[in-house]
C-alpha positions as CSV (number, residue, x, y, z in Angstrom):
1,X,119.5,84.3,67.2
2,X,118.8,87.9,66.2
3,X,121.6,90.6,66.7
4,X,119.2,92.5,69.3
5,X,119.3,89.1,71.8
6,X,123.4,89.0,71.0
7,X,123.8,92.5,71.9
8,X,121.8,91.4,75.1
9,X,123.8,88.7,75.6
10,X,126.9,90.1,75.4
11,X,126.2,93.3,77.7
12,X,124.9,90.6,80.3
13,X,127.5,87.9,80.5
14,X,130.3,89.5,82.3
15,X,128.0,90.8,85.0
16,X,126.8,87.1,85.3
17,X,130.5,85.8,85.0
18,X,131.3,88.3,88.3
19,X,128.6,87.2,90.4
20,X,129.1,83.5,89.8
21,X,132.8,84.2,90.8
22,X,131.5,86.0,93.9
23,X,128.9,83.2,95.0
24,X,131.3,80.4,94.9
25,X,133.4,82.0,97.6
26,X,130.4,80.8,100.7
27,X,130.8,77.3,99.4
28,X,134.2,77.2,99.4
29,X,134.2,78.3,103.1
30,X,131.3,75.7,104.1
31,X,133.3,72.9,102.5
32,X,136.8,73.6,104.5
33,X,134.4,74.5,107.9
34,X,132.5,71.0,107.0
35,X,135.9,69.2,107.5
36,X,136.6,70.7,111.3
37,X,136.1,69.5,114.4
38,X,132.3,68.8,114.6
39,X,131.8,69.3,110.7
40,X,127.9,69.2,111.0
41,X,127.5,71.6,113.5
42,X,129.9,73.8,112.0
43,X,128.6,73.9,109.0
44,X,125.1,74.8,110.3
45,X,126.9,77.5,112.2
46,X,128.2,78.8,109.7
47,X,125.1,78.9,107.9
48,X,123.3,81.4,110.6
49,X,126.3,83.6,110.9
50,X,126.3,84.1,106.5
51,X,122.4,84.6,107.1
52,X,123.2,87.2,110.0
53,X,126.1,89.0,108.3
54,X,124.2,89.5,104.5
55,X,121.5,91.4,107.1
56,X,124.1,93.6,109.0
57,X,126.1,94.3,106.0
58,X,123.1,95.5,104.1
59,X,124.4,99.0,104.6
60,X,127.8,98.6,103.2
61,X,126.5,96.5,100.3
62,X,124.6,99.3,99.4
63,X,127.7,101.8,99.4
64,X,128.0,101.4,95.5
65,X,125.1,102.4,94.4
66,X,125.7,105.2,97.2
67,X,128.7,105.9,95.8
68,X,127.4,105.9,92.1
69,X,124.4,108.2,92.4
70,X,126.2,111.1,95.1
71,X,129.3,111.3,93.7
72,X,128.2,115.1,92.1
73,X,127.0,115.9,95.4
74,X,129.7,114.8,97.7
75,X,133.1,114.3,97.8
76,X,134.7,111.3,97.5
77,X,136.6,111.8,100.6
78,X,132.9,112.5,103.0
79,X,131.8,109.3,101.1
80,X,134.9,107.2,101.9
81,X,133.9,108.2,105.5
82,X,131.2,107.0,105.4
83,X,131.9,104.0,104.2
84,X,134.1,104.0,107.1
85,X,131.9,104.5,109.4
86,X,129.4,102.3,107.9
87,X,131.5,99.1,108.3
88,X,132.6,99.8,111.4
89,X,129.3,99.9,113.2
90,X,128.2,96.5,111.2
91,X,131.3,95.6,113.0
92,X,130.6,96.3,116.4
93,X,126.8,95.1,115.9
94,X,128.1,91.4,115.1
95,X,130.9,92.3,117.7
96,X,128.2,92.6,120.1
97,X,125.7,89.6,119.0
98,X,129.2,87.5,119.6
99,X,129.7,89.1,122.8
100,X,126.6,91.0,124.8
101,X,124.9,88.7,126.9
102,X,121.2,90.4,126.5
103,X,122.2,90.1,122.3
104,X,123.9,86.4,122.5
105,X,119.7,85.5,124.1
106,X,118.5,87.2,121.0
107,X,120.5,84.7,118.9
108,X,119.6,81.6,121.1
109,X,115.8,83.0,120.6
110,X,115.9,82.8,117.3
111,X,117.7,79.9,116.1
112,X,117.2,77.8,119.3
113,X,120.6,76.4,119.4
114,X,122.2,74.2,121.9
115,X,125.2,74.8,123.4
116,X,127.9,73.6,121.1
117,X,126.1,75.2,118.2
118,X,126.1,78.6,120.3
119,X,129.8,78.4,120.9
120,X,130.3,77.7,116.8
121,X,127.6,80.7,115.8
122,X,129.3,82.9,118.4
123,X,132.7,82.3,117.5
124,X,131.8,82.9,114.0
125,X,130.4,85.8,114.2
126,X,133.6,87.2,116.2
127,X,135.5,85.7,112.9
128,X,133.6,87.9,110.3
129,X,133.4,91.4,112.3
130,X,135.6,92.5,110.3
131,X,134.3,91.2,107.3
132,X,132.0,94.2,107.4
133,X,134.6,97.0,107.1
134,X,136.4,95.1,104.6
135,X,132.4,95.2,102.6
136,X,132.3,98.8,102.6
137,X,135.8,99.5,101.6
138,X,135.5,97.2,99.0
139,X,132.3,98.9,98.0
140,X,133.1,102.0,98.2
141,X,135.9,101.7,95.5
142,X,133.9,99.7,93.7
143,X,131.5,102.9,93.3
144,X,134.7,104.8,92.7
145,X,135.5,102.8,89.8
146,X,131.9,102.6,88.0
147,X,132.0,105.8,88.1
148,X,135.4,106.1,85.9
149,X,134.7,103.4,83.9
150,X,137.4,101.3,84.7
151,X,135.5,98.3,85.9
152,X,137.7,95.3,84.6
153,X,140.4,95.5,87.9
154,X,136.6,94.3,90.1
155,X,136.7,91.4,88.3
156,X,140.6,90.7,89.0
157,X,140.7,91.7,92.3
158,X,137.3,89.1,93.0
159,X,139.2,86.7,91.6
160,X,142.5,87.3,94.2
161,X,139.4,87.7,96.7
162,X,138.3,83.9,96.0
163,X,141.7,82.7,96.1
164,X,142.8,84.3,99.2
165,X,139.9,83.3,101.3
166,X,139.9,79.3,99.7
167,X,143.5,79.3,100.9
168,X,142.9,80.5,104.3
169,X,140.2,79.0,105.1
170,X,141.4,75.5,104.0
171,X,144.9,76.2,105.5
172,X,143.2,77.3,108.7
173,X,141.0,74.4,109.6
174,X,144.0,72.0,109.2
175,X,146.2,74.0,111.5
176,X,142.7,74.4,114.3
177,X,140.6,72.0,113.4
178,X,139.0,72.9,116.7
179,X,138.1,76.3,115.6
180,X,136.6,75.7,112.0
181,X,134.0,78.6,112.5
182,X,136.4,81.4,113.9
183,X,138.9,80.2,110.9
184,X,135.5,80.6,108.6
185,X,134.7,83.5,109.4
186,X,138.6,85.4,109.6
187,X,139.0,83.7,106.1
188,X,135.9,85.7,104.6
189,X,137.4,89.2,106.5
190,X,140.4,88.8,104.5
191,X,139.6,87.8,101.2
192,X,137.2,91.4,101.4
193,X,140.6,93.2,103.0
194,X,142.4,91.4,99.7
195,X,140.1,92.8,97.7
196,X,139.8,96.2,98.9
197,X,143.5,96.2,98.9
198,X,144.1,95.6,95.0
199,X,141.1,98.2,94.6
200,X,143.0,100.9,95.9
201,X,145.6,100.2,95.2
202,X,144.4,100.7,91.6
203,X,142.0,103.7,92.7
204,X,145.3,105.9,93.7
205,X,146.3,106.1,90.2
206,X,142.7,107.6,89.2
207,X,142.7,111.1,88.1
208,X,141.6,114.3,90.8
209,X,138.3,115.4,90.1
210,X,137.4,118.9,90.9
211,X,134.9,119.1,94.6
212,X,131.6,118.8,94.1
213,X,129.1,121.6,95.4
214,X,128.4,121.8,98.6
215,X,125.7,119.4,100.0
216,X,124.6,118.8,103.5
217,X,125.8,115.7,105.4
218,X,121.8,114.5,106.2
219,X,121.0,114.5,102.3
220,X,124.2,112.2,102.2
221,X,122.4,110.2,105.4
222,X,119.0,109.9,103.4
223,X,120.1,109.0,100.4
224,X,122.1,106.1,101.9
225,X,119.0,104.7,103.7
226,X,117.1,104.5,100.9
227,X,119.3,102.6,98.7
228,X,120.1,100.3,102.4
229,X,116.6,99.3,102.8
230,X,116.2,98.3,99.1
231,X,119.1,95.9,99.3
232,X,117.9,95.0,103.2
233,X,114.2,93.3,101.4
234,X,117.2,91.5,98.8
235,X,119.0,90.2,101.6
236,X,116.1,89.3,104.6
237,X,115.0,86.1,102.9
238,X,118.1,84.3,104.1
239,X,118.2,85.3,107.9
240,X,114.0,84.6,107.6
241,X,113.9,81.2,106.1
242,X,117.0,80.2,108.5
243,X,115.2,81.0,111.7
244,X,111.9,79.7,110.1
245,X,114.2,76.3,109.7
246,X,115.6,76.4,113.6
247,X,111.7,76.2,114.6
248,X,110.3,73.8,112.5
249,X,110.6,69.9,112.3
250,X,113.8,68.4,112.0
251,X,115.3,71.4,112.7
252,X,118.9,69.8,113.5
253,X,119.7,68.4,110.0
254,X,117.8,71.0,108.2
255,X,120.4,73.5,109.9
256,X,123.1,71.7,108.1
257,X,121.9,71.4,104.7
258,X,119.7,74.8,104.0
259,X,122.5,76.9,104.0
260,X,123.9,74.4,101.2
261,X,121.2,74.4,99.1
262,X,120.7,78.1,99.4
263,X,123.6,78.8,97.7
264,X,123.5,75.8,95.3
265,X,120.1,77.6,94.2
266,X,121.8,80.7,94.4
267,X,124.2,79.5,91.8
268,X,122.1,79.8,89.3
269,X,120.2,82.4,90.4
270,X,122.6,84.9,91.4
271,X,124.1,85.4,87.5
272,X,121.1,86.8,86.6
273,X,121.1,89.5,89.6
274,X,122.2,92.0,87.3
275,X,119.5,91.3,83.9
276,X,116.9,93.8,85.0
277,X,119.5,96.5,84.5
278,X,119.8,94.6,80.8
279,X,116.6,94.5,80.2
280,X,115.8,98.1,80.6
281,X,118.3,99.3,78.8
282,X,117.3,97.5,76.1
283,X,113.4,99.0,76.6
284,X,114.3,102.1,77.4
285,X,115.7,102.0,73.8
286,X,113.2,100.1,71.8
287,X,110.2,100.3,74.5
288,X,107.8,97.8,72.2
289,X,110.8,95.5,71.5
290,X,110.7,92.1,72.5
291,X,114.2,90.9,72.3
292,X,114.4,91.1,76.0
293,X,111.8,89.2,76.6
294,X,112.8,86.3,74.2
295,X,116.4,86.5,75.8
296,X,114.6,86.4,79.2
297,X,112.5,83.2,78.3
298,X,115.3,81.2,76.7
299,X,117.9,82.1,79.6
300,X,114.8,81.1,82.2
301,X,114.3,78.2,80.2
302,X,118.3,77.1,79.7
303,X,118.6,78.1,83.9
304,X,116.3,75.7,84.8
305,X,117.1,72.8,82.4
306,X,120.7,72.9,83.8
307,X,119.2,72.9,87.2
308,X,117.2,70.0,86.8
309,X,120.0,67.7,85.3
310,X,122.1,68.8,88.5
311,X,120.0,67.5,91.0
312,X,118.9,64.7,88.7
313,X,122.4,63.3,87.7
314,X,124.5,63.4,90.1
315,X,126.7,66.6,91.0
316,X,124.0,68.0,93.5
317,X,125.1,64.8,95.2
318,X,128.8,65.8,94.6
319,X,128.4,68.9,96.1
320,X,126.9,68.1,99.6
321,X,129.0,65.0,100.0
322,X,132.6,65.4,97.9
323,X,132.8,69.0,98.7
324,X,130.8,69.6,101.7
325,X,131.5,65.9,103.6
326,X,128.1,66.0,104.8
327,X,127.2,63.0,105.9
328,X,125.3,60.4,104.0
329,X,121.6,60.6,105.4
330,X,121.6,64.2,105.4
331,X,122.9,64.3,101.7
332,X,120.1,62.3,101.0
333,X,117.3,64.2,103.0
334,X,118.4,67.4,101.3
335,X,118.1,66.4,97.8
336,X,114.6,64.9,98.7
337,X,113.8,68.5,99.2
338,X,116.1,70.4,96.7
339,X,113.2,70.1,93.9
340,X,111.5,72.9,95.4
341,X,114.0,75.4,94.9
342,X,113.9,74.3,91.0
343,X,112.0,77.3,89.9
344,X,114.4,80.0,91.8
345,X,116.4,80.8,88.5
346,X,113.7,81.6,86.1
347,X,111.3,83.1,88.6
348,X,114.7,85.4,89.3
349,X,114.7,85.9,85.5
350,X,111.6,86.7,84.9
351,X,111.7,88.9,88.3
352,X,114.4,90.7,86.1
353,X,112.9,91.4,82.9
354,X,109.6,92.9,84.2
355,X,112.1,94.9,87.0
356,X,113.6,96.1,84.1
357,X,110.2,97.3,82.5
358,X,109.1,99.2,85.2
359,X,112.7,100.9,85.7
360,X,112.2,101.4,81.7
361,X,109.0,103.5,82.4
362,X,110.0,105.0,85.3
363,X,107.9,103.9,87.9
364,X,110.0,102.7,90.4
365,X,107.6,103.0,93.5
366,X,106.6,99.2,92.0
367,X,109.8,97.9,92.8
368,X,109.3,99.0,96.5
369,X,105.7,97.9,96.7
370,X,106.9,94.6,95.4
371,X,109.8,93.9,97.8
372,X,107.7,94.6,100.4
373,X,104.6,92.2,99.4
374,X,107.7,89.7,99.0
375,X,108.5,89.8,102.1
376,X,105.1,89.4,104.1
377,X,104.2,86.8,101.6
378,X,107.7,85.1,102.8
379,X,107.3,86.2,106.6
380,X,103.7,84.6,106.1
381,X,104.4,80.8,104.7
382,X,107.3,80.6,106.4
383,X,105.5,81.3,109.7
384,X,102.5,79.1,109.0
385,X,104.2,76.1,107.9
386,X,107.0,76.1,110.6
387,X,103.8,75.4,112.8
388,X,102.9,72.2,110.8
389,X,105.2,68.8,110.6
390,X,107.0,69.6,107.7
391,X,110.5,69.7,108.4
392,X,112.4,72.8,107.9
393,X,114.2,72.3,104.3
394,X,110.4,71.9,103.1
395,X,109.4,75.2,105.0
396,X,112.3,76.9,103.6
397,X,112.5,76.2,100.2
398,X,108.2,76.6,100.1
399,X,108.5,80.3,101.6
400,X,111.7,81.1,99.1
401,X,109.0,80.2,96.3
402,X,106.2,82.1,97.5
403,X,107.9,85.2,98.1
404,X,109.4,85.1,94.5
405,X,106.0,84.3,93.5
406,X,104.4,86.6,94.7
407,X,107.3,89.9,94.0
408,X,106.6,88.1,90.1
409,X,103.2,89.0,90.4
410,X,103.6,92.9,91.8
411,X,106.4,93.6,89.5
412,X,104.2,92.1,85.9
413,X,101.0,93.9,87.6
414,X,103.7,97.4,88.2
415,X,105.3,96.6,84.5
416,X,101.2,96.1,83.0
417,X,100.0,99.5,85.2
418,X,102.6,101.7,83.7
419,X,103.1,100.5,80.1
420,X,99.3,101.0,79.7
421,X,98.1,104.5,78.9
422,X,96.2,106.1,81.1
423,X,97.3,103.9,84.0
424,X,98.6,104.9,87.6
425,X,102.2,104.6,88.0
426,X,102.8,105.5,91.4
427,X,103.7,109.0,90.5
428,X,105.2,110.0,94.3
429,X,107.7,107.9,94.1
430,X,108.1,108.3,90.1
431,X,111.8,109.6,88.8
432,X,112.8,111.6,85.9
């Protein structure tokens, strides 16, 4: 392997080291929800309420990159209020989808529970509240730290995150069995309070930096729904696909086992989150060079063989029965379908790499045109096939495809339109 695709490798790793750390933390609450009173339902439950929350909390994931880009323009006290204030109104929103009677019909419309699973959604939902505020914190100083270069305490305090919430969670549905969802959901608010915690704790000893210039609050405002949407389109296909599975056929079991292969897929696919920011480094460098692309089809390649030998061998099965205890049937109905969601990794990969290129030429508008033709592409299949007989792990995993697909295809045409001289590159929405 040539230095280049080492130096590429090394830069990439510990990104793809955090995020595995970060995705491991949902399963780990499934598998101690799946072991409560009513496991199955619970665990579907649980599912819709992670689909629901990854929506609401779009705007306090989005505080780092927030934080990062308007730290010259604002103080770092105006944008820990907003963090503030971001969380807590992603609080009250799933506050009131718990609580509201006109909001709790807008959750039985969409994911067409009965009863019992109502109760378990509802309940959850009241149990991560105040996951949202813990989000933004956490965010927040997240941004702080980038920003200082003193990123290695994230990865700690993620790891004391994980730990925190796998204790809780698993000490809390033995104490109330009978409230496995609640207990879910508190157990994810605390491991982000854990981990906002060791962050400032850590942030307090970070030297005073002298006020920024003055800036209006509605610049602040702007800026914050910009970088919100993007990470909105990154988040939608969960809370789509799930209500695309509550109307389809077999809608029950599919409930239980999508959100488990979701983030069995998201596994793999969630290390390589951060390559696009790799990749264009590396061409904004050498913008002919081709180590990233080499790296990118060896990784895609690597991804997908280990993918394979997981649902072909054996641990796929592990997973949805010895951790996740569900039950035999279902097990087996869900890895009948899991083969669809093979591709995921490499078409994230390769989603990455030409990201990267158009971000290395400058031409970001692409990346919006893009996320947007993913999601009507997902929107689309997933509303056509829930109308045929194919149960809803099929309709799922089919519409997670085609919107990858189809953001692929955007991005490479974006990447070819603005590496090619002469070519459009979207120049309203181009950046120096």
């Amino acid at each position: 392997m040539a230095s280049a695709e080492r130096r590429l490798l090394g830069l990439w790793w510990p990104t793809a080291l955090g995020a595995s750390m970060l995705v491991l933390e949902i399963p780990i609450v499934y598998a101690a929800a799946a072991r409560s009173t009513g496991g199955p339902q619970v665990l579907a439950a649980m599912g819709i309420c992670v689909a629901i929350l990854v929506v609401v909390n779009s705007p306090g994931l989005a505080i780092t990159p927030l934080a990062v880009t308007a730290y010259s323009r604002h103080s770092w006290q105006r944008l820990r209020r907003q963090a503030l204030l971001t969380g807590l109104a992603a609080a009250l929103v799933l506050v009131a989808l718990a609580t509201l009677p006109p909001l709790v019909a807008l959750v039985r419309l969409a994911f067409d529970p009965d009863a019992v699973l109502l109760g378990h959604i509802r309940a959850g939902l009241l149990g991560l509240a105040p996951n949202a505020l813990g989000v933004a914190l956490r965010r927040y100083l997240h941004g702080r730290l980038i920003v200082t270069v003193r990123t290695r305490p994230i990865a700690s305090a993620t790891a004391l995150r994980i730990l925190g919430t796998l204790a809780l969670a698993w000490a809390g549905t033995a104490l109330w069995p009978q409230h496995g969802a609640l207990v879910a959901g508190l157990a994810l608010s605390a491991g982000a309070f854990t981990e906002a915690a060791c962050l400032a704790v850590i942030a307090r000893a970070l030297p005073g930096e002298p006020p920024p210039g003055p800036s209006p609050y509605i610049e602040l405002i702007r800026r914050h729904a910009d970088v919100s949407a993007a990470r909105l389109l990154v988040m939608a296909p969960m809370l789509v696909t799930t209500i695309a599975v509550a109307h389809s056929a077999r809608s029950a079991a599919s409930l239980v086992v999508w959100p488990a292969l979701y983030e069995l897929a998201m596994l793999f696919a969630s290390p390589t989150s951060d390559w696009e920011s790799v990749a264009a480094g590396a061409l904004r460098k050498q913008p002919r060079g081709s180590a990233a692309r080499r790296v990118t089809v060896r990784l895609a390649v690597a991804f997908t063989c280990v993918l394979v030998l997981v649902l072909a061998t054996g641990p796929a099965h592990v997973y949805l029965r010895g951790l996740l205890a569900v039950p035999a049937e279902l097990a087996s109905f869900a890895l009948t379908w899991s083969w669809l969601l093979v591709p995921v990794p490499a078409l994230w990969l390769v989603r990455g790499y030409l990201r990267g290129a158009v971000m290395a030429a400058v031409a970001t508008g692409w990346l919006t045109v893009a996320s947007l033709a993913h999601g009507v592409a997902l929107l689309a299949c997933a509303a056509a096939l829930a109308a045929t007989t194919m149960p809803g792990l099929a309709v799922a995993g089919a519409a997670v495809v085609a919107g990858l697909l189809i953001d692929v295809a955007m991005t490479g045409y974006g990447a070819f339109r603005s590496s090619t001289p002469g070519r459009a590159v979207l120049p309203l929405r181009r950046r120096a």
